[in-house]
TORKOL-4160 file (C-alpha; in steps of 0.2 Angstrom, whole numbers, padded with zeros to 4 digits, m for minus):
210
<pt num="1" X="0272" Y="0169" Z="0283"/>
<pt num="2" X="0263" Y="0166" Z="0266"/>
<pt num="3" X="0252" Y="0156" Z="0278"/>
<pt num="4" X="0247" Y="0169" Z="0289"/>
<pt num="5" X="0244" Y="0182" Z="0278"/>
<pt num="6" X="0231" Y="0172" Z="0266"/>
<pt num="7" X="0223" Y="0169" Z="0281"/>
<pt num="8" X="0222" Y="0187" Z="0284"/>
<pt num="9" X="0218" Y="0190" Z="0267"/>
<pt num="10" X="0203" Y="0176" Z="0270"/>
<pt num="11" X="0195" Y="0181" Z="0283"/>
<pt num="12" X="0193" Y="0199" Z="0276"/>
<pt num="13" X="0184" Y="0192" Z="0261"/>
<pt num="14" X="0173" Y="0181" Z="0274"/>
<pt num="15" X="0169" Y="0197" Z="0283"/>
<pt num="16" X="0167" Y="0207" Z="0270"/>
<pt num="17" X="0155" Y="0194" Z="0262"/>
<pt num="18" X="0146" Y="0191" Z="0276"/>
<pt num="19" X="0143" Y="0213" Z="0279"/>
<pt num="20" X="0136" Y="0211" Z="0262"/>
<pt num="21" X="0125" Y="0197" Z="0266"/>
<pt num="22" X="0119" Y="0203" Z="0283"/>
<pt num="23" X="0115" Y="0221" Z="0275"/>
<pt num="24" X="0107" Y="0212" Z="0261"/>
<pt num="25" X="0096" Y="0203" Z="0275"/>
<pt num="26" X="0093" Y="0220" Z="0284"/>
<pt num="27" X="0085" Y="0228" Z="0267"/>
<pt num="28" X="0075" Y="0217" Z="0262"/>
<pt num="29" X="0066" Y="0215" Z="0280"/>
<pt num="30" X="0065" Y="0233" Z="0277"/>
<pt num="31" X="0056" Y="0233" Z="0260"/>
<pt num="32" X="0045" Y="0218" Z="0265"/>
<pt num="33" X="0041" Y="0232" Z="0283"/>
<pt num="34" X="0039" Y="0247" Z="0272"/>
<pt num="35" X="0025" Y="0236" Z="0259"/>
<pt num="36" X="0015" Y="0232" Z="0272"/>
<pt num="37" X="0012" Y="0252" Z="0275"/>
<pt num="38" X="m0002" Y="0260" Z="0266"/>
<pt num="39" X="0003" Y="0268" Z="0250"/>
<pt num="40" X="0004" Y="0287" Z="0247"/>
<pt num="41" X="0003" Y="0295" Z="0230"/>
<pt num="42" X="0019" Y="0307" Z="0226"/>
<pt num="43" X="0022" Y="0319" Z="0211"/>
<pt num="44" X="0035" Y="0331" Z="0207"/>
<pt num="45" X="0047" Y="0340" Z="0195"/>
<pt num="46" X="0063" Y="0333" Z="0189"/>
<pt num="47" X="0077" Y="0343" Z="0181"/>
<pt num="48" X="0091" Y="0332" Z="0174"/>
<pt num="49" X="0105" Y="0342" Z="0167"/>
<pt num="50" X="0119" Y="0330" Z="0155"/>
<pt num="51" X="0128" Y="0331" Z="0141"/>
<pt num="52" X="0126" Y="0326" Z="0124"/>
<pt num="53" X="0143" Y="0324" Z="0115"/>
<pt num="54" X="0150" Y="0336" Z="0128"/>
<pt num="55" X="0136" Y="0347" Z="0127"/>
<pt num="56" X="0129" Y="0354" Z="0141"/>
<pt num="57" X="0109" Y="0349" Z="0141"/>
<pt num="58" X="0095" Y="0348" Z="0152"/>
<pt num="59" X="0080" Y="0334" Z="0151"/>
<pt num="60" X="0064" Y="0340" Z="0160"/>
<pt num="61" X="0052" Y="0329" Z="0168"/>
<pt num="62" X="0038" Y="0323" Z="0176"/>
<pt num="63" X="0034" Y="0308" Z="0187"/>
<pt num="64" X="0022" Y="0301" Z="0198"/>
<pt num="65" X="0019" Y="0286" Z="0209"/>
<pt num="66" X="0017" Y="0277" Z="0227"/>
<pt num="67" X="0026" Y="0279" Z="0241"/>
<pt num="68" X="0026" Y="0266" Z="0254"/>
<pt num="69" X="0032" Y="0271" Z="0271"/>
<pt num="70" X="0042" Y="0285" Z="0266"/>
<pt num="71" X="0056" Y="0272" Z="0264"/>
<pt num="72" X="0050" Y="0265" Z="0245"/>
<pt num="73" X="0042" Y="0273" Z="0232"/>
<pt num="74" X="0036" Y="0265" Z="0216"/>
<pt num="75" X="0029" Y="0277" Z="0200"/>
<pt num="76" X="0031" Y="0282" Z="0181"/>
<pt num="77" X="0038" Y="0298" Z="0173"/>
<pt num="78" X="0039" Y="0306" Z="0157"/>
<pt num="79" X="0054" Y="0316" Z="0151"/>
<pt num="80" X="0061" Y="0326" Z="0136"/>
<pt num="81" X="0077" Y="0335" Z="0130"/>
<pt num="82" X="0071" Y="0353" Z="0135"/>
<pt num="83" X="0086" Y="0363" Z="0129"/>
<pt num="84" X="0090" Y="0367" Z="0108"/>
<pt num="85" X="0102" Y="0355" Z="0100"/>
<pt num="86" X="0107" Y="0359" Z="0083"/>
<pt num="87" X="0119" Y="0352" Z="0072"/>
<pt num="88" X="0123" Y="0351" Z="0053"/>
<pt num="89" X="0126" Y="0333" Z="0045"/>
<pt num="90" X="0125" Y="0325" Z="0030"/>
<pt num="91" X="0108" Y="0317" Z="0024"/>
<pt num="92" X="0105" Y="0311" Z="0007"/>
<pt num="93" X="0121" Y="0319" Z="0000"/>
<pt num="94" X="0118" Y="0337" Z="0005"/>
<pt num="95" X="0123" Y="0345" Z="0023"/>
<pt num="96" X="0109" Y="0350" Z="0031"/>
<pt num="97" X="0105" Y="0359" Z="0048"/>
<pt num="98" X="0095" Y="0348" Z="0060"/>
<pt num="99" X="0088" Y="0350" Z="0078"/>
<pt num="100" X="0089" Y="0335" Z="0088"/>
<pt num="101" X="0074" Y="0328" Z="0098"/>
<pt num="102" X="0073" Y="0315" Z="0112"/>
<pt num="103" X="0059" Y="0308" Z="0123"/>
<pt num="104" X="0059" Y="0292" Z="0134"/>
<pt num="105" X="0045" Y="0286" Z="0148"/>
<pt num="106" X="0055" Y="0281" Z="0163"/>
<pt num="107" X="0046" Y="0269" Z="0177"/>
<pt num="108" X="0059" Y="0272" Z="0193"/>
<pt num="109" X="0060" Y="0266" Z="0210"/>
<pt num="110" X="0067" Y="0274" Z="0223"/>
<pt num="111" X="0074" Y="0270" Z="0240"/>
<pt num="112" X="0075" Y="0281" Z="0256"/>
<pt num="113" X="0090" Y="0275" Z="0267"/>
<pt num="114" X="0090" Y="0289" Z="0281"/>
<pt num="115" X="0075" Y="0303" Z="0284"/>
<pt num="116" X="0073" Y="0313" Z="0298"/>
<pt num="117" X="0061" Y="0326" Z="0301"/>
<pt num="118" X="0069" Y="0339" Z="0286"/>
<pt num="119" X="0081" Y="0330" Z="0276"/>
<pt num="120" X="0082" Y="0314" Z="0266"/>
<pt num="121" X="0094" Y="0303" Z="0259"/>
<pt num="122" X="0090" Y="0292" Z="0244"/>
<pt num="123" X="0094" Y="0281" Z="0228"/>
<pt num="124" X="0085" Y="0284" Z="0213"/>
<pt num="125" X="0084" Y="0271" Z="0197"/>
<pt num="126" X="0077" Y="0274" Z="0185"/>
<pt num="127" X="0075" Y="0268" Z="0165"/>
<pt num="128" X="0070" Y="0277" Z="0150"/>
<pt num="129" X="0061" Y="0271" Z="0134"/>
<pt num="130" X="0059" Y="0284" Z="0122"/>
<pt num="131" X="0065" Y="0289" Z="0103"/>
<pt num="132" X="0078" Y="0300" Z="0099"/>
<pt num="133" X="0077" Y="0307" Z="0080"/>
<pt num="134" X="0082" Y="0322" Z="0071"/>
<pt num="135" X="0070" Y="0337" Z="0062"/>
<pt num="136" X="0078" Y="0346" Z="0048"/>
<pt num="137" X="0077" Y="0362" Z="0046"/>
<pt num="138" X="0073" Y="0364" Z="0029"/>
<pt num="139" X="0058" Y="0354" Z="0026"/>
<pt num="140" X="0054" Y="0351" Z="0045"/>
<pt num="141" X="0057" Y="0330" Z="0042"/>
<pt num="142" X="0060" Y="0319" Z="0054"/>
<pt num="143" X="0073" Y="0308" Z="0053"/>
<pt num="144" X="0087" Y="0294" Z="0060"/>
<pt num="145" X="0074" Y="0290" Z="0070"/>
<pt num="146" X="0077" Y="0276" Z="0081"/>
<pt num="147" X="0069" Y="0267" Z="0098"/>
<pt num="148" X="0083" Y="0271" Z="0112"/>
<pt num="149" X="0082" Y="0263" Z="0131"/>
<pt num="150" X="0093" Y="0270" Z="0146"/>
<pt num="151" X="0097" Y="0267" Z="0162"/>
<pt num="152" X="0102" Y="0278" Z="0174"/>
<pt num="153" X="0106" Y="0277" Z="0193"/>
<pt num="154" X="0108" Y="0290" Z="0208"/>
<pt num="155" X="0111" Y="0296" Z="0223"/>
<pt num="156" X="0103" Y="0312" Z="0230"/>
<pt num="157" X="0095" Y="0322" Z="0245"/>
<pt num="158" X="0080" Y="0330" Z="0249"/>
<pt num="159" X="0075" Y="0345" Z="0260"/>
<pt num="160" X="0058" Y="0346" Z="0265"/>
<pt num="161" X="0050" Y="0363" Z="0269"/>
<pt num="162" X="0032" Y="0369" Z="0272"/>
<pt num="163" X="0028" Y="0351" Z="0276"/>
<pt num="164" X="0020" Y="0348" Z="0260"/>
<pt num="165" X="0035" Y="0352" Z="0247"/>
<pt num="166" X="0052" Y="0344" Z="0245"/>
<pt num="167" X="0069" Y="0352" Z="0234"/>
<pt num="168" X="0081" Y="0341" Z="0232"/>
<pt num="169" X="0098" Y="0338" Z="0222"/>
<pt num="170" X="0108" Y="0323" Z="0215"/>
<pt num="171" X="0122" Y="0314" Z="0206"/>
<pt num="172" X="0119" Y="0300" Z="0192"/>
<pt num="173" X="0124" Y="0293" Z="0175"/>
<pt num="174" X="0115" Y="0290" Z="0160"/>
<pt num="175" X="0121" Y="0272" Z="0151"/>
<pt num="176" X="0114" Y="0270" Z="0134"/>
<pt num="177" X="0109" Y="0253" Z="0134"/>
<pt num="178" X="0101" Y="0255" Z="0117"/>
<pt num="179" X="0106" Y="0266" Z="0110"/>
<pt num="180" X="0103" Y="0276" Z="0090"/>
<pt num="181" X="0117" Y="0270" Z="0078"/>
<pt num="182" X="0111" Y="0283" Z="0066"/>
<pt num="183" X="0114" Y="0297" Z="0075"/>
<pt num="184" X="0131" Y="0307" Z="0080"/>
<pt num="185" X="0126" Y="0312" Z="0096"/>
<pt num="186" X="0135" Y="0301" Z="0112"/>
<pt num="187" X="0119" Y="0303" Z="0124"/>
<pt num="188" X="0129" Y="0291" Z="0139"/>
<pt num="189" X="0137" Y="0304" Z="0152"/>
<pt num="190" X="0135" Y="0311" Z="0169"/>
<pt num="191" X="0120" Y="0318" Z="0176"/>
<pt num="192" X="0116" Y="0330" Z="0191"/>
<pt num="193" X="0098" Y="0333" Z="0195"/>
<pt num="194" X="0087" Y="0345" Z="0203"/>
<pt num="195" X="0069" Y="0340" Z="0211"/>
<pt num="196" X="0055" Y="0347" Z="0217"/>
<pt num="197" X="0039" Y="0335" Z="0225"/>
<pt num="198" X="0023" Y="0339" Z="0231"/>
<pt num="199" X="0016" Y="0327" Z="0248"/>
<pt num="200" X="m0001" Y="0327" Z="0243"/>
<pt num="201" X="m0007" Y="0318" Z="0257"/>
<pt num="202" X="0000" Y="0330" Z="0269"/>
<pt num="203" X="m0005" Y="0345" Z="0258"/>
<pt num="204" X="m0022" Y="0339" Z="0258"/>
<pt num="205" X="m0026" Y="0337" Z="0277"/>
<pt num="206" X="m0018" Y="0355" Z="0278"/>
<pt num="207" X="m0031" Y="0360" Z="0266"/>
<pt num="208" X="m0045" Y="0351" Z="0273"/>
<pt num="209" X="m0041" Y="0361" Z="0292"/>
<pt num="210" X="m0051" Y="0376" Z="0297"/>
């Protein structure tokens, strides 16, 4: 009886691993396809809405990179809390109101695992290396100020309309892998993100057209 089932039990580990391994084979013959591709250059818009210490916030930003096959794209972004953050803490032994700031460059890569002709389906990564600090209000200081480094995975979809833009939403989370001990702001939570991306290949042959 015990036998039989840790043989059960076995083979479901065996086949399991081995899914694992074959998809593992499947994508990177995939990637090592996609790279032989000619490279496309992509920009868009990209909206990230979180929260900061159960704060609703929303970090604006722009990215730009290559895209190889529609499948991978490569590229850089820049990104910055858009929404007001104030609080009141204690600095040099008087409270003090203070505004809160934070920044990061994120290099990202991106993988497409289904497209058709209007939709796709993809996982973004992406890292942030940036400063996170705090201006007072009073004398307009900055202060706490600290290097930070994030990373944050996702999943999310894309429409593609007009045959040169794309809108797309997703689901993530932000880890704090460095984060700013001097501040007492929790910046690690979930994040929902909207897109929107310009094909500038495609929206320059439809300009060059009669």
């Amino acid at each position: 009886m015990h036998y039989s089932q840790n043989m059960r039990l076995s083979l479901t580990i065996l086949l399991v691993f081995i899914s694992l391994f074959c998809r593992a084979q499947y994508f990177e013959a995939e990637i090592k396809e996609a790279m032989r591709s000619e490279p496309r250059f992509v920009a868009f818009l990209d909206s990230r809405g979180a929260f900061i210490s159960r704060n609703g916030v929303r970090v604006v930003g722009l990215k730009a990179g290559v895209q190889f096959d529609e499948k991978l794209t490569f590229g850089m972004g820049y990104n910055q809390l858009y929404s007001d953050y104030n609080n009141t803490i204690f600095h040099e032994g008087i409270e003090q109101n203070v505004e809160l700031h934070y920044w990061y460059i994120s290099p990202f890569i991106e993988y497409t695992f289904y497209r058709d002709r209007r939709w796709e389906l993809m996982i973004p990564v992406q890292l942030g290396f940036g400063e996170s600090y705090y201006t007072t209000k009073l004398d307009d200081r900055d202060i706490r100020y600290s290097f930070v480094v994030s990373y944050e995975p996702a999943i999310s979809f894309q429409y593609r309309f007009l045959e040169v833009f794309g809108a797309g939403f997703g689901l993530g989370y932000r880890l704090m892998v460095v984060p700013n001990p001097k501040l007492e702001e929790t910046f690690t939570s979930p994040v929902y993100m909207l897109k929107f991306k310009v094909y500038f290949d495609d929206l320059f042959e439809k300009l060059k057209q009669p």
